[in-house]
C-alpha positions in Angstrom: 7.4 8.4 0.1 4.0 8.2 -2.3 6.4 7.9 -5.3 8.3 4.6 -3.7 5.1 3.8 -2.7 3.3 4.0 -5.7 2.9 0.7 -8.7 2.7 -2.6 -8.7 3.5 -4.7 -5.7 3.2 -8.9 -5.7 1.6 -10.7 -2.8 4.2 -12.7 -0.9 1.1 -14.9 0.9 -0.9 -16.3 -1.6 -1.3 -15.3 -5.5 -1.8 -11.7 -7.1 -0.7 -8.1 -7.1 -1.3 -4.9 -5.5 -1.2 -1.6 -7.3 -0.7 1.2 -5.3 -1.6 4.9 -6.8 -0.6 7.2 -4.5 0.8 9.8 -6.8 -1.9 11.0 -8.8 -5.5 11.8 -8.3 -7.5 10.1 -7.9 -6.0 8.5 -5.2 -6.5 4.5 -5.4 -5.3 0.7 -4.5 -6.4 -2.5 -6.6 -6.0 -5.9 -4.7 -7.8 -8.8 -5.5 -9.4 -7.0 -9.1 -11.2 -4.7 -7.1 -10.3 -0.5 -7.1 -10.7 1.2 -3.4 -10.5 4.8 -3.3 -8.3 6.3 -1.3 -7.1 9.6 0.6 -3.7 9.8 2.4 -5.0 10.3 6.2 -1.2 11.1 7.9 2.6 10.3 6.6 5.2 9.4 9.3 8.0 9.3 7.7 9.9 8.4 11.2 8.2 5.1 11.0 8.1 4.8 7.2 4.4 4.7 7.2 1.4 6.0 5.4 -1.8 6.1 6.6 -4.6 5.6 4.2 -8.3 5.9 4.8 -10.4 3.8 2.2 -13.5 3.4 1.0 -14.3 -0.5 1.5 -17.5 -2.2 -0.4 -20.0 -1.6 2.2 -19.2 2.0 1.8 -17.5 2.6 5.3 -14.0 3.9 5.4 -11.3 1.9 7.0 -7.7 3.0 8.4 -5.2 1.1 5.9 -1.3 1.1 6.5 1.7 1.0 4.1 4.7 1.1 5.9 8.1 0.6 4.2 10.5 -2.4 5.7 14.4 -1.7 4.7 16.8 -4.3 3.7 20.5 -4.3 6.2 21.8 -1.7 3.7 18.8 0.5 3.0 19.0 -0.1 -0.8 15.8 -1.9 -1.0 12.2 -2.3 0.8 9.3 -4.8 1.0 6.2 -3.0 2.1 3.8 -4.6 5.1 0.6 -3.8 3.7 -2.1 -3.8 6.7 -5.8 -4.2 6.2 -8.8 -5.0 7.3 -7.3 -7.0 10.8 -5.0 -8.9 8.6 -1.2 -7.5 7.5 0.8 -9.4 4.6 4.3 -8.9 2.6 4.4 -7.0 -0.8 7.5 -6.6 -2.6 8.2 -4.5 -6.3 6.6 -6.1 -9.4 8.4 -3.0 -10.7 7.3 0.6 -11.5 3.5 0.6 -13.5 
């Protein structure tokens, strides 16, 4: 799930991207041109989910969720991305 996880993702809300490195250390996500280090905190792969714990500015760590939303057929995914009290829509900018 890290690897399908993993690149660039656009913001459906609002302007930008998000990349997403899950797959090599270390570990990090860049939204809105700042880098937040990351560690994987727990994969449920029933729910499609990854739970992240990252580093924020103020130097506290914060729970952050990925989890995968499927398409009718399964073929594709958007990912809701939640953070910080908020959750928004990301979908592929394709592979980095």
């Amino acid at each position: 799930m890290e690897t399908q996880l993993s690149g660039s993702w656009k913001r459906v809300q609002g302007d930008g991207t998000v990349e997403i490195n899950l797959e090599k250390s270390p570990l990090s996500l860049v939204f809105d041109g700042k880098t937040y280090p990351a560690t994987i905190d727990k994969v449920d792969k029933g729910k499609n989910s990854v739970h992240l714990k990252v580093t924020t500015d103020n130097g506290t760590s914060e729970e952050w969720i990925l989890h995968q939303v499927w398409n009718d057929n399964g073929s594709t995914f958007k990912l809701a991305f939640r953070h910080n009290g908020t959750q928004e829509t990301l979908v592929s900018a394709g592979k980095s």
